[in-house]
C-alpha positions as CSV (number, residue, x, y, z in Angstrom):
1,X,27.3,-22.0,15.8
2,X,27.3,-21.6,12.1
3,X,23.2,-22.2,12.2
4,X,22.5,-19.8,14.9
5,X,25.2,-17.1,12.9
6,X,23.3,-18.0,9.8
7,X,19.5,-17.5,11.8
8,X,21.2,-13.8,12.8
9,X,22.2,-12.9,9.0
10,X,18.8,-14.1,8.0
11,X,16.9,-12.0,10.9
12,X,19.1,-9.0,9.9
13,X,18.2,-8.3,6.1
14,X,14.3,-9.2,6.7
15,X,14.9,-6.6,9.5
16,X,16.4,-3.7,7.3
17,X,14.0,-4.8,4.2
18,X,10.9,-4.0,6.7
19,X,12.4,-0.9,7.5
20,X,12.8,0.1,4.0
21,X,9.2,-1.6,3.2
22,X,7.8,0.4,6.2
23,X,9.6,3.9,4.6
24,X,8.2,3.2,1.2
25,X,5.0,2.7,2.7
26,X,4.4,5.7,4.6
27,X,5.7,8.1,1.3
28,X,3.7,5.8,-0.9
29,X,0.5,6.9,1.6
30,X,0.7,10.3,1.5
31,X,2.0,10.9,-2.3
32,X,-1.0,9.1,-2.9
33,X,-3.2,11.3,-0.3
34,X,-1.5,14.4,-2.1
35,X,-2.4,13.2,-5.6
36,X,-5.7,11.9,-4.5
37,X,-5.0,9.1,-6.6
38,X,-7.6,6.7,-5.3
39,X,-10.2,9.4,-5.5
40,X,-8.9,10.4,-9.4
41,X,-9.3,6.1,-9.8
42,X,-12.9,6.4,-8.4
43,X,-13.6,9.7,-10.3
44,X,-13.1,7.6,-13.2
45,X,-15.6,5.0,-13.0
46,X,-18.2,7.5,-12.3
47,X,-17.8,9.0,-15.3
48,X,-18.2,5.7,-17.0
49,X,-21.0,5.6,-15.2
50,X,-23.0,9.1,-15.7
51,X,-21.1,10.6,-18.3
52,X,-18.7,13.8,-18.2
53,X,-21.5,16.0,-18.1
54,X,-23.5,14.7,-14.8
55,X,-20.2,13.8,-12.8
56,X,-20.6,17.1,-11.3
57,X,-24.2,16.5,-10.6
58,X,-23.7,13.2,-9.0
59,X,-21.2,14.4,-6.8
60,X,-22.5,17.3,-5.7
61,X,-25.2,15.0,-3.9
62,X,-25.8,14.8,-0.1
63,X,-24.9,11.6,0.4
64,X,-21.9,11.8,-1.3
65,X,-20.8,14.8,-0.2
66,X,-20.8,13.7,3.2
67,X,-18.2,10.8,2.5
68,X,-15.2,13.6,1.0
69,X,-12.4,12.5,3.6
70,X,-11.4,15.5,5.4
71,X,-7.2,16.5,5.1
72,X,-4.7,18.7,5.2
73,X,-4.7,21.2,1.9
74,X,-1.3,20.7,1.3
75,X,1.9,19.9,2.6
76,X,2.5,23.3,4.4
77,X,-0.4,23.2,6.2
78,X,0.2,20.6,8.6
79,X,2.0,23.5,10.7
80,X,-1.4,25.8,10.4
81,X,-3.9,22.6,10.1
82,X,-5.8,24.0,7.6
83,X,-8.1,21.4,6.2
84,X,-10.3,21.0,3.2
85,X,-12.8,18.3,1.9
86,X,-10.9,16.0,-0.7
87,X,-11.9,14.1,-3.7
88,X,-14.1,10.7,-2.9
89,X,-12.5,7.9,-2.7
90,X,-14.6,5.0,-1.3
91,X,-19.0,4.5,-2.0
92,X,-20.7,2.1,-0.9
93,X,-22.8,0.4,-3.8
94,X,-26.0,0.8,-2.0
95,X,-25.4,4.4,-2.0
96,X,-24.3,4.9,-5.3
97,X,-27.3,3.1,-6.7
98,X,-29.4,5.1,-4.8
99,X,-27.8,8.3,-5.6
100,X,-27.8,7.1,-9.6
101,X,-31.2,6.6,-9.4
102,X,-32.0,10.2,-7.7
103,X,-29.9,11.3,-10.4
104,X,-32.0,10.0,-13.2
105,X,-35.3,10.2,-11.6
106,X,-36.3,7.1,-11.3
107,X,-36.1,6.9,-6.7
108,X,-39.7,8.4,-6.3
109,X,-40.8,6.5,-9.6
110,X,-42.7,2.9,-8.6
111,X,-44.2,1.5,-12.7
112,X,-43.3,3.0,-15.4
113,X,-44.0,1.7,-18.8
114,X,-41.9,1.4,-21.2
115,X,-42.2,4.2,-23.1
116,X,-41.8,6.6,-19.9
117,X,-38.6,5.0,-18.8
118,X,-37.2,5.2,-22.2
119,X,-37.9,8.8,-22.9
120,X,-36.3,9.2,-19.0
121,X,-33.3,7.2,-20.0
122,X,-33.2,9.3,-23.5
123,X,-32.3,12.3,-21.7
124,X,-29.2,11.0,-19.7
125,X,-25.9,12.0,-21.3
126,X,-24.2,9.5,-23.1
127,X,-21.9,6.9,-20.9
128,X,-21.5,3.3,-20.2
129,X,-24.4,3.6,-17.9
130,X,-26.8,5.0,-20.3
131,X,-26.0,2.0,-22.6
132,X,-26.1,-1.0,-20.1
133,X,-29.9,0.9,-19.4
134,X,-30.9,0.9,-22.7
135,X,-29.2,-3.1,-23.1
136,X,-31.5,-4.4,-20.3
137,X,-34.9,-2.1,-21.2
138,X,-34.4,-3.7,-25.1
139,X,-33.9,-7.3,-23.2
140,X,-37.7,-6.5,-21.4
141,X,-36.7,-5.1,-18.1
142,X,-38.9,-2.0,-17.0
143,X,-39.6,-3.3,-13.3
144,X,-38.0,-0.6,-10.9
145,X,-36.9,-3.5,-8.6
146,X,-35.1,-5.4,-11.2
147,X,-33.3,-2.3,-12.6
148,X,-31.8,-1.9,-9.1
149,X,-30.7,-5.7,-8.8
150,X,-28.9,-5.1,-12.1
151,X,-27.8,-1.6,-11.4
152,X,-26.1,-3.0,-8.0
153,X,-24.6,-5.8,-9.6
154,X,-23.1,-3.4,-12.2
155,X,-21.9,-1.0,-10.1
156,X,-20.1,-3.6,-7.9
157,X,-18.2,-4.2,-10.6
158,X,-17.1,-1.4,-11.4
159,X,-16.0,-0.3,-7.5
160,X,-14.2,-3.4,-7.9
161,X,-12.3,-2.2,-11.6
162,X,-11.7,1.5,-9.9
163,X,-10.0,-0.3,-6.6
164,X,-8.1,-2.3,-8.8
165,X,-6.7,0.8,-10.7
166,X,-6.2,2.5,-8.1
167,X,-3.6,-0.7,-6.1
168,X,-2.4,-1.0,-9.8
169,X,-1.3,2.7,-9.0
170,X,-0.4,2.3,-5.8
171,X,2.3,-0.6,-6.6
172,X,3.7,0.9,-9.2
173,X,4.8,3.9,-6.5
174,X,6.0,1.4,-4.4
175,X,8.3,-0.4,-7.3
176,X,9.7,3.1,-8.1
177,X,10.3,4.3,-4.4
178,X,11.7,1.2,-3.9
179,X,14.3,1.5,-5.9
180,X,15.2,4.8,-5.2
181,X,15.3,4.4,-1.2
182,X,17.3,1.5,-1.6
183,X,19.9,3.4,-4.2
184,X,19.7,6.6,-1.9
185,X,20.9,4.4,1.2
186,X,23.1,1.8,-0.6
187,X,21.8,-1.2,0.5
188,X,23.2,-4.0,-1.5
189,X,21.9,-7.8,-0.3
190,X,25.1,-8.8,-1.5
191,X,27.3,-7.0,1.1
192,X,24.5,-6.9,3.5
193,X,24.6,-10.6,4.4
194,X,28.8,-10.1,4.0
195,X,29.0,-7.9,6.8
196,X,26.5,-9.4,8.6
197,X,28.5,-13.3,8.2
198,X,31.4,-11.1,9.1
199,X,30.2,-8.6,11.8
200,X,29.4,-10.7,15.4
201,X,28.4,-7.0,16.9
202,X,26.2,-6.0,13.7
203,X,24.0,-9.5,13.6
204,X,23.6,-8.9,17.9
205,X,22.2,-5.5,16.6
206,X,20.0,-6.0,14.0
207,X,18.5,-9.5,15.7
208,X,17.7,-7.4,18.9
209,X,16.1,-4.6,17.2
210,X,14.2,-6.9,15.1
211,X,13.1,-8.3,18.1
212,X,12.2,-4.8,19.7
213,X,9.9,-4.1,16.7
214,X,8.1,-7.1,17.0
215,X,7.4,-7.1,20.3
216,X,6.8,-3.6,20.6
217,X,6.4,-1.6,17.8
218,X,5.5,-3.2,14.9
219,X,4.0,-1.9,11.9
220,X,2.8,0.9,14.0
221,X,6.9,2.8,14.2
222,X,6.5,6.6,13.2
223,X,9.1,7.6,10.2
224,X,11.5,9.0,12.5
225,X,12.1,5.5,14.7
226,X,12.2,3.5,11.3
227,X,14.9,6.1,10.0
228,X,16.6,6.0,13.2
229,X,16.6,2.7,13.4
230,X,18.0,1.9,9.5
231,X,20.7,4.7,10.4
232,X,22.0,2.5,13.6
233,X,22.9,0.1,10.8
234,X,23.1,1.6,7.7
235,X,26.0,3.9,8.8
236,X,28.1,0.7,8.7
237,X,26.8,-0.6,5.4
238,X,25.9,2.5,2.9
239,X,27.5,3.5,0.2
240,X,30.7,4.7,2.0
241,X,30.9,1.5,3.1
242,X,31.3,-0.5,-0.3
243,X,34.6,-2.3,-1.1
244,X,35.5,-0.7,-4.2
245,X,38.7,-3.1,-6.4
246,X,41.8,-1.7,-5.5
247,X,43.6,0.8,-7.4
248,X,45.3,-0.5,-10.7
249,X,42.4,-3.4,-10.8
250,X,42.1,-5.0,-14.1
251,X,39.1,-4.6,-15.9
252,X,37.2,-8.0,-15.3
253,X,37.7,-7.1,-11.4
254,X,35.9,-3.7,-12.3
255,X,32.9,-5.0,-14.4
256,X,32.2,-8.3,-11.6
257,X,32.2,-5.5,-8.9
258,X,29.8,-3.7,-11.2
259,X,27.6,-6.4,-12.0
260,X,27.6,-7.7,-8.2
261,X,26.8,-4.3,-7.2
262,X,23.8,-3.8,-9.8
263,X,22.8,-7.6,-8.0
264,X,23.1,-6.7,-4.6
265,X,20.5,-3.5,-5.0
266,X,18.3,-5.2,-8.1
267,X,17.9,-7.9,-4.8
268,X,16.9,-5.4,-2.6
269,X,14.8,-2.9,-4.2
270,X,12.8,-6.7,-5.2
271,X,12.9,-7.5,-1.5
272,X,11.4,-4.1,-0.3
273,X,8.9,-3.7,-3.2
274,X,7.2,-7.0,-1.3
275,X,5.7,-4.5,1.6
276,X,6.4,-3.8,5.5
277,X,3.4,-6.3,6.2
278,X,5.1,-9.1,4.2
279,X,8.2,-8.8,6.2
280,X,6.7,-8.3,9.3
281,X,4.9,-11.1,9.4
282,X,7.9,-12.8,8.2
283,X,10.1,-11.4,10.9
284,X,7.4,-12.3,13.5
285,X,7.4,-16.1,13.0
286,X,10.9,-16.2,13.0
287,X,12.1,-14.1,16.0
288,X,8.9,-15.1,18.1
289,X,10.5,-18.8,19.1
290,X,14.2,-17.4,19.5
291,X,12.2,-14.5,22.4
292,X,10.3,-16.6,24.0
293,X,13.7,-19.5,24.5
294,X,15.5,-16.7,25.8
295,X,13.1,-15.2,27.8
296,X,12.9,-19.0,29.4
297,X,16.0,-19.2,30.1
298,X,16.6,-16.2,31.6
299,X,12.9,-15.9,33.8
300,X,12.1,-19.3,33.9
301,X,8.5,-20.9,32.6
302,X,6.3,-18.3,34.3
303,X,8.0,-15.3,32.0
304,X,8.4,-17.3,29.2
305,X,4.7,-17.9,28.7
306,X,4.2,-14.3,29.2
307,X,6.5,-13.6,26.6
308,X,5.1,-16.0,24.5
309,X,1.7,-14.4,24.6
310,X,3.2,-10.9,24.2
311,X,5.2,-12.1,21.2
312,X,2.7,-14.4,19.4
């Protein structure tokens, strides 16, 4: 039924642009481990916070030390598993206030008048820190408590400007690995949804193993079942499948294959740049009714509320 063939075309491009999402994904994660580009995000901040002179100093502290995530040292040493301590990427506030004010002096400190807290402030190196203290001791505040109220709610702000670089960074990986996975494998919207109008055996393939990954898999597929799985497909699809104009076409048949073509990838590198999760959860409402009908009709209501559950 044209409905049901249409369902199946629909099922098998959200299927190959979660693939693709799910590939871009696990690159973006570890170029991003590799670069330690959340922790170079972070590293940042702090210096807006202390200065380029006392970064050292307030990383070097116990309590910060202690949250360096452990990793391989590089690529080749996943086959030796040698490890080494990384560059921070995540601290709590309340731990970085307290470690901001061990840094300046002030933990043990419990009145200080205003003199004593300006000549404590003097000494810090300049930064954006050092400033927003000497703003709120010229507005009146010298209590220790209400430094640290202001001090947290500064420094949430900030954690929150440093994980927004740091996505900001993140996505625009994605983008560009988007593009170039979906170039490198060839997959064009545009034909995609041709051969699959066209190809009864190619929508039966893609529909079941977009129902296989939601009911088993999911987002948690390693690289080499996502790649084995776009390869199923893809080998019928890719570049060496595209339907070039015949020999002796005239030029207008040339520069619409062009521009369809330029369509047809521009679509999908768009498509995958959205992420595995978007997909996913797209793919998830829509196969979840078609498994469990089947699985009624085949099992009767007993299985079919099982499958339900195990679908949903």
């Amino acid at each position: 039924m044209p409905i049901s063939q249409a369902l199946e075309v629909v099922i098998g491009l959200i299927f190959i642009y979660y693939v693709l999402g799910s590939i871009v994904s696990m690159v973006t994660q570890w170029i991003n481990e590799f670069l330690e580009t959340r922790g170079k995000a972070l590293e940042r901040y702090l210096v807006k916070i202390v200065g380029d002179k006392k970064i050292e100093d307030l990383v070097r502290l116990p309590q910060l030390q202690s949250l360096r995530p452990i990793r391989y040292k590089n690529f080749l040493s996943v086959f030796g598993s040698v490890t080494e301590p990384k560059r921070i990427e995540k601290i709590p506030v309340s731990v970085l206030v307290d470690s901001y004010f061990d840094l300046i002096g002030l933990t043990s400190s419990k009145d200080l008048n205003l003199m004593q807290l300006a000549e404590l402030v003097d000494k810090l190196p300049d930064s954006e820190g050092k400033q927003a203290f000497i703003q709120w001791i010229n507005q009146g505040v010298t209590s220790i408590d209400d430094l640290r109220k202001r001090t947290t709610a500064y420094f949430t702000g900030m954690m929150e400007q440093a994980s927004a670089t740091f996505r900001a960074n993140a996505r625009s990986f994605v983008i560009i690995l988007s593009i170039a996975v979906t170039i490198l494998f060839g997959t064009d919207s545009i034909q995609l949804a041709k051969a699959l109008w066209t190809n009864a055996e190619l929508r039966a393939l893609t529909t079941a193993k977009a129902q296989m990954v939601v009911e088993q898999e999911g987002t948690t597929a390693t690289l080499d079942d996502l790649i084995q799985q776009l390869g199923d497909i893809t080998i019928r699809i890719g570049w060496w499948q595209t339907e070039r104009p015949a020999a002796g076409a005239d030029a207008m048949t040339w520069v619409s294959f062009v521009l369809l073509k330029i369509l047809g990838l521009s679509l999908t590198a768009a498509a995958v740049s959205q992420g595995s999760s978007f997909w996913y959860d797209l793919l998830k409402k829509i196969t979840s009714p078609t498994t469990s009908s089947s699985s009624s009709r085949s099992s009767g209501g007993e299985s079919s509320s099982s499958s339900s559950s195990s679908s949903g």
